[in-house]
Biopython code that builds the backbone (N, CA, C, O; Angstrom):
import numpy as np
from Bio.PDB.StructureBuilder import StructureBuilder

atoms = [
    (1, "UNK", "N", (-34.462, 19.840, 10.653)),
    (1, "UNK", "CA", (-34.069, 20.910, 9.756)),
    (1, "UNK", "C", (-32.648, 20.647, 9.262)),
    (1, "UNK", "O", (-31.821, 20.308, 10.108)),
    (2, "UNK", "N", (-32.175, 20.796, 7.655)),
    (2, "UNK", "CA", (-30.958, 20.505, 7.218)),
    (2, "UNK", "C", (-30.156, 21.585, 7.422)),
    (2, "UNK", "O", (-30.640, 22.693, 7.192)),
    (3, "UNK", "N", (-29.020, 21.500, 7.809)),
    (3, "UNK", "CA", (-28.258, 22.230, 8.172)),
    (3, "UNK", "C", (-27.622, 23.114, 5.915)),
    (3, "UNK", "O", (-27.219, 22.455, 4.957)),
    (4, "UNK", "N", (-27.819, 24.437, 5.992)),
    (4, "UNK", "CA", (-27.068, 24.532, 4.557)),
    (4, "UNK", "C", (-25.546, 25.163, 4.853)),
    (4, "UNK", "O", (-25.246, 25.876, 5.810)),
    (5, "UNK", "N", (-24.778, 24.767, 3.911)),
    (5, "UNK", "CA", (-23.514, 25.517, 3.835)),
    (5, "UNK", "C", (-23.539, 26.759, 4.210)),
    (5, "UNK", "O", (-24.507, 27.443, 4.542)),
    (6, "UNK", "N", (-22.431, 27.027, 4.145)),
    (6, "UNK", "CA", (-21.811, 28.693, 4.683)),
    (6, "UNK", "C", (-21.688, 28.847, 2.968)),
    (6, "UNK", "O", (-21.299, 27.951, 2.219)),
    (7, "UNK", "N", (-22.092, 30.122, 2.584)),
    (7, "UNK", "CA", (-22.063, 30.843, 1.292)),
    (7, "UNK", "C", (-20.861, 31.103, 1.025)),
    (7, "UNK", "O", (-20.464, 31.239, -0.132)),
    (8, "UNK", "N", (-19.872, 31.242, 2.399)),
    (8, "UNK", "CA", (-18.273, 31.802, 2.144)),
    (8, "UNK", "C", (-17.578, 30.666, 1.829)),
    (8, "UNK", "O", (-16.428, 30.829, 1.424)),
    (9, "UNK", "N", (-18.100, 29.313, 1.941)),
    (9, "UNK", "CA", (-16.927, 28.417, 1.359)),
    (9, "UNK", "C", (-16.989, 28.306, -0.140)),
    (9, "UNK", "O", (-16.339, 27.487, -0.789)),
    (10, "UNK", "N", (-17.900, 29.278, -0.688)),
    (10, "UNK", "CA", (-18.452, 28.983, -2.289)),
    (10, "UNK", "C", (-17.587, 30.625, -2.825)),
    (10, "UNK", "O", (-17.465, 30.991, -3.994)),
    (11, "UNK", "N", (-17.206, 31.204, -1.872)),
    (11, "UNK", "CA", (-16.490, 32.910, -2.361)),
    (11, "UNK", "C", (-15.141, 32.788, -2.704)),
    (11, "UNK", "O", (-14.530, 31.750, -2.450)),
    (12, "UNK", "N", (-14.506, 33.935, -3.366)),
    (12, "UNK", "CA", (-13.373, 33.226, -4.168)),
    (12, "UNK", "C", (-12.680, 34.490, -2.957)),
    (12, "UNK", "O", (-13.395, 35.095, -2.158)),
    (13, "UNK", "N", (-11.107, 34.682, -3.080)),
    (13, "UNK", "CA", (-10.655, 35.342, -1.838)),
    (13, "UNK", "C", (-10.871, 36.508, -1.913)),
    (13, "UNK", "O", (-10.929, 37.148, -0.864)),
    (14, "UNK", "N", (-11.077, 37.223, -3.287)),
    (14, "UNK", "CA", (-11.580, 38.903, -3.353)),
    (14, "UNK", "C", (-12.975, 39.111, -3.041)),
    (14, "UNK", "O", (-13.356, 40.237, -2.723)),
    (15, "UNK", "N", (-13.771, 38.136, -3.101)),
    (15, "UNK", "CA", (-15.192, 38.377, -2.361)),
    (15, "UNK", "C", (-15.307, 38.310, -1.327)),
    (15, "UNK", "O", (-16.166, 39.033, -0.823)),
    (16, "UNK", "N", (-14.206, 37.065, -0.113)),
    (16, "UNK", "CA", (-13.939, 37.072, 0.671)),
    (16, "UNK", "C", (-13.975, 38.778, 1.216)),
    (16, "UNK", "O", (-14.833, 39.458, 1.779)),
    (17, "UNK", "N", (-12.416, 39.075, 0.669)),
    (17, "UNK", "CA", (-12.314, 40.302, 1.350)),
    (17, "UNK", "C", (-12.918, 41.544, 1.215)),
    (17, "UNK", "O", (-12.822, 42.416, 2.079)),
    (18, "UNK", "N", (-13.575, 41.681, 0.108)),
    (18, "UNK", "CA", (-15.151, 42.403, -0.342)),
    (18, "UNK", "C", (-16.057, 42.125, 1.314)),
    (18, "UNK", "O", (-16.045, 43.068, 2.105)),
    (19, "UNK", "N", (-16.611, 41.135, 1.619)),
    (19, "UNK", "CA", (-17.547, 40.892, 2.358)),
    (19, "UNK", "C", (-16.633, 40.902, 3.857)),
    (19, "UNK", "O", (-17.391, 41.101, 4.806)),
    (20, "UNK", "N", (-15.375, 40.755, 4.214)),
    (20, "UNK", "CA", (-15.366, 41.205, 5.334)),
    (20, "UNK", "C", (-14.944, 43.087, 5.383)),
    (20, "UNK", "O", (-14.636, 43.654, 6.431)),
    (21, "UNK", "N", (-15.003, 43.582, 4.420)),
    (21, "UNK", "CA", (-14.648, 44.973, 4.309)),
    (21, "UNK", "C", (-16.308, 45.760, 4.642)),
    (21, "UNK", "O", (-16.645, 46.638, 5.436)),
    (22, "UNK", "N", (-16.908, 45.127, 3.834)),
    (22, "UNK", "CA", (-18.463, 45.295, 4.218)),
    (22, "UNK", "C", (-18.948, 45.168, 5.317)),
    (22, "UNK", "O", (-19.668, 46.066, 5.754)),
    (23, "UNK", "N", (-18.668, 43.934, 6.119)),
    (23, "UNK", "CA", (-19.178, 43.691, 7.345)),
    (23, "UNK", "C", (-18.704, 45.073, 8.190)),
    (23, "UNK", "O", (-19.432, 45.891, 8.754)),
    (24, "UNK", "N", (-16.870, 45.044, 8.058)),
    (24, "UNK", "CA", (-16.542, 46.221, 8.723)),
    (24, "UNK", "C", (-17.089, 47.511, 9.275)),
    (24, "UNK", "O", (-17.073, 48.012, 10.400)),
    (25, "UNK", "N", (-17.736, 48.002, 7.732)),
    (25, "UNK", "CA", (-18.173, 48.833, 7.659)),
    (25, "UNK", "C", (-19.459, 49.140, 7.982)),
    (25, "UNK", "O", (-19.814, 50.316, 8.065)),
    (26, "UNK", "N", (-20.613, 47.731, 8.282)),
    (26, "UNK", "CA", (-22.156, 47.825, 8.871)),
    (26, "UNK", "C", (-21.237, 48.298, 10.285)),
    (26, "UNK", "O", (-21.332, 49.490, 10.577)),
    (27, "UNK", "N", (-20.273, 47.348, 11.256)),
    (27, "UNK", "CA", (-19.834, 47.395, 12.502)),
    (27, "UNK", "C", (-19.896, 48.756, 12.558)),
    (27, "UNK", "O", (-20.607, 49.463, 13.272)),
    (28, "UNK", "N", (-19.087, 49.055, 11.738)),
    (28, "UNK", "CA", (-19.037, 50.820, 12.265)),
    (28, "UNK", "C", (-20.078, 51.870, 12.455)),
    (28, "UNK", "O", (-20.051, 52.860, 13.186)),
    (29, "UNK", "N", (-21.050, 51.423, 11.597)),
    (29, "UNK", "CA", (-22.424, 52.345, 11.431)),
    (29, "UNK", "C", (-23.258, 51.829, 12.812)),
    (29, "UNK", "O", (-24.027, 52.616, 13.364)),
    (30, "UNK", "N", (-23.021, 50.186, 13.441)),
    (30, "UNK", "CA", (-24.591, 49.676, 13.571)),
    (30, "UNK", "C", (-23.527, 50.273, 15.168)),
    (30, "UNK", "O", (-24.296, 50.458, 16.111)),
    (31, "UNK", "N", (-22.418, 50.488, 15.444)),
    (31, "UNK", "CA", (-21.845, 51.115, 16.692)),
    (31, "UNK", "C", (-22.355, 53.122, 17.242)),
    (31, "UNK", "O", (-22.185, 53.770, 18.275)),
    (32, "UNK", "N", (-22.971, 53.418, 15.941)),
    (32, "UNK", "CA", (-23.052, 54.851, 16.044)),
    (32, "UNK", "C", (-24.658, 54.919, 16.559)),
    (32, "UNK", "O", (-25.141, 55.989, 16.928)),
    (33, "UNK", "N", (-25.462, 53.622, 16.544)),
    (33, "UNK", "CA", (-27.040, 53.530, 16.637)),
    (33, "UNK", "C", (-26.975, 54.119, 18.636)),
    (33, "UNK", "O", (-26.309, 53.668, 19.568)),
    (34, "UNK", "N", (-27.771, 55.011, 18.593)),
    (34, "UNK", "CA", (-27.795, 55.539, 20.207)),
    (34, "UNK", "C", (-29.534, 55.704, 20.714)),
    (34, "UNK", "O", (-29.952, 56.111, 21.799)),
    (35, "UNK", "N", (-30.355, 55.214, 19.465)),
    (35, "UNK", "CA", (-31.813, 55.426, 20.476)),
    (35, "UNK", "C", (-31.605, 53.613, 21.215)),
    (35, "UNK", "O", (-31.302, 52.545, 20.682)),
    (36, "UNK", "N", (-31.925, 53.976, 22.566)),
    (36, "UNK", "CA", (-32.167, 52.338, 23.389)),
    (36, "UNK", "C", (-32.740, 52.050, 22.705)),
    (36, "UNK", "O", (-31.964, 51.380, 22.022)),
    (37, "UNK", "N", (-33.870, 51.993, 22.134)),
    (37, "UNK", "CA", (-34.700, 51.149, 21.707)),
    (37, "UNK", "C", (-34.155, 50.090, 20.617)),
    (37, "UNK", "O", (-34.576, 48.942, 20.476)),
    (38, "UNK", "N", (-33.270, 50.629, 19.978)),
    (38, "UNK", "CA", (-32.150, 49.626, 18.977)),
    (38, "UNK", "C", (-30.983, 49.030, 19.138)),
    (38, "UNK", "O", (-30.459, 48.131, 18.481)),
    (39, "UNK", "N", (-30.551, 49.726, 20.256)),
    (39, "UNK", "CA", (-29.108, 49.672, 21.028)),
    (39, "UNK", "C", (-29.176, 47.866, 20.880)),
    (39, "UNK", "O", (-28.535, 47.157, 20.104)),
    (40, "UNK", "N", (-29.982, 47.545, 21.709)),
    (40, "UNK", "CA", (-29.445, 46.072, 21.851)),
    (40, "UNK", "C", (-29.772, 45.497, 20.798)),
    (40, "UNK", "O", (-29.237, 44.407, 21.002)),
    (41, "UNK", "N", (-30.411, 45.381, 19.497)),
    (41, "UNK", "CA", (-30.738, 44.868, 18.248)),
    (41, "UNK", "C", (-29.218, 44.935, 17.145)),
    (41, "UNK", "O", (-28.774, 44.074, 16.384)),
    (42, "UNK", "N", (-28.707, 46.351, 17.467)),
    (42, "UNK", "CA", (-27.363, 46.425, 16.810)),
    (42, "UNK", "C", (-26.250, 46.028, 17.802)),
    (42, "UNK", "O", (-25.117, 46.386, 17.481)),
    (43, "UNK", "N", (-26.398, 45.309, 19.020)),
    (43, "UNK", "CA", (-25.395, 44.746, 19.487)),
    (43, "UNK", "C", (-25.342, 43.376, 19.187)),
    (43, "UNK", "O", (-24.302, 42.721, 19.242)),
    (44, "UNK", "N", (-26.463, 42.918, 18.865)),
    (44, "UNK", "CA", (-26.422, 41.517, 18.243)),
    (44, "UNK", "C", (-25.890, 41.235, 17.137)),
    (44, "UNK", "O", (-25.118, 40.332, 16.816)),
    (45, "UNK", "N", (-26.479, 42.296, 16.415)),
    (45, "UNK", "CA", (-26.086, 42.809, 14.565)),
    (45, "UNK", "C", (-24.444, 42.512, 14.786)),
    (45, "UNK", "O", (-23.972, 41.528, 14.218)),
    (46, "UNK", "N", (-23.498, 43.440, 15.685)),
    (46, "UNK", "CA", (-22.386, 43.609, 15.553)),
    (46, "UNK", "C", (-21.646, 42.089, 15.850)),
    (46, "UNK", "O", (-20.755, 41.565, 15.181)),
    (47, "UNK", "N", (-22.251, 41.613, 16.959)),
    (47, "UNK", "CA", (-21.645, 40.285, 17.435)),
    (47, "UNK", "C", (-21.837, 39.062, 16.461)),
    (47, "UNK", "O", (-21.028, 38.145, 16.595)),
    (48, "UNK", "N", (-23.015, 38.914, 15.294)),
    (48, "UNK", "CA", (-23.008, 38.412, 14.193)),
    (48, "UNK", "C", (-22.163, 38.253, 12.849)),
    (48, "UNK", "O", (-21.924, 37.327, 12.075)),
    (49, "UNK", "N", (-21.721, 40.021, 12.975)),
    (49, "UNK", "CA", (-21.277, 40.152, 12.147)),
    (49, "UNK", "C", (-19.594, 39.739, 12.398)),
    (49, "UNK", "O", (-18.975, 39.376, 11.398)),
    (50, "UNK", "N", (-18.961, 39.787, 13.548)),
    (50, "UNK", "CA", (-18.112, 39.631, 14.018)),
    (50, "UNK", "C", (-17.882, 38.248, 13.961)),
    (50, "UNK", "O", (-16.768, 38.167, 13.444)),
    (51, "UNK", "N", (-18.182, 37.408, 14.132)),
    (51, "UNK", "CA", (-18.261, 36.069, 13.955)),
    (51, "UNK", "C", (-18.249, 35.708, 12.758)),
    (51, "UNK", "O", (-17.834, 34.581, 12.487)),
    (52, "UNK", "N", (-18.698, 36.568, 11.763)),
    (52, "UNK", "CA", (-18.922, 35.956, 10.397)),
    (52, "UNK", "C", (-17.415, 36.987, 10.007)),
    (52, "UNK", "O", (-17.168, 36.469, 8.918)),
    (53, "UNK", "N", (-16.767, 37.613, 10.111)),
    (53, "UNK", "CA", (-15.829, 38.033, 9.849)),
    (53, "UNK", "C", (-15.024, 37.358, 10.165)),
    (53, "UNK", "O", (-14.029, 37.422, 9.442)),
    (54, "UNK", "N", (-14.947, 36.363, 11.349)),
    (54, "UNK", "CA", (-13.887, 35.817, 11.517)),
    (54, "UNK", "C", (-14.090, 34.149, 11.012)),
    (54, "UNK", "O", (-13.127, 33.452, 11.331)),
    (55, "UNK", "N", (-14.857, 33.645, 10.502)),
    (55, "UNK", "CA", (-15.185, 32.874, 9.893)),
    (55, "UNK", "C", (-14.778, 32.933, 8.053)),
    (55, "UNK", "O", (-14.413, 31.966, 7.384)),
    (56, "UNK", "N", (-14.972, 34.313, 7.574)),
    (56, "UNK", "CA", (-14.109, 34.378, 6.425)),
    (56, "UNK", "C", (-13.281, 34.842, 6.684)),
    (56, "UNK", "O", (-12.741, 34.749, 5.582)),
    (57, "UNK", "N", (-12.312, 35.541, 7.487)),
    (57, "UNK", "CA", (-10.528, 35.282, 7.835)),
    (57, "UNK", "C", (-9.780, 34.195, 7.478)),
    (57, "UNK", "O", (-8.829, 33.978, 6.726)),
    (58, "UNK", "N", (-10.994, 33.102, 8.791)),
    (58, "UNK", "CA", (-10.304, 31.913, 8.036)),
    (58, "UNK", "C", (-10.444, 31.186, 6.897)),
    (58, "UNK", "O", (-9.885, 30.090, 6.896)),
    (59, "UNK", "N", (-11.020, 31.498, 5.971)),
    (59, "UNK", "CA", (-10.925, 31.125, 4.996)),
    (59, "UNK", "C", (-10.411, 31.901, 3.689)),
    (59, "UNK", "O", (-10.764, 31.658, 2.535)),
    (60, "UNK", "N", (-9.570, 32.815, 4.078)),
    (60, "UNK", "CA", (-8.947, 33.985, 2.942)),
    (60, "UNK", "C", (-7.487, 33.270, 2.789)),
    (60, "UNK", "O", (-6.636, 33.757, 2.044)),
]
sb = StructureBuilder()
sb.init_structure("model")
sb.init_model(0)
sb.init_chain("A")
sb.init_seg("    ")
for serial, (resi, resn, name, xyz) in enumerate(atoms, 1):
    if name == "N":
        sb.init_residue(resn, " ", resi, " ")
    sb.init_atom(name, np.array(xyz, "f"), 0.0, 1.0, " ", f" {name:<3s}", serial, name[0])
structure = sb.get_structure()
């Protein structure tokens, strides 16, 4: 399987910070999820998203 680029090395720095403002803001919602049954689906969500936030940091 070919590995494809990261979409963020193709973003200019205001989309950058568009898309980590966004991410922010799933974090905050997918933190308010309280039935178990999703709990651990949005802890993954968050730890994804977290990673990809700091992945366009570095590149802003």
């Amino acid at each position: 399987m070919k590995n494809k680029p990261l979409p963020y090395l193709e973003m200019t720095n205001d989309q950058l910070v568009w898309s980590i403002r966004d991410a922010q803001q799933s974090i905050s919602r997918l933190e308010r999820v309280t039935d178990p049954h999703l709990k651990d689906r949005a802890q993954w969500s968050i730890n994804v998203l977290r990673e990809n936030i700091h992945v366009m940091r570095s590149l802003v």
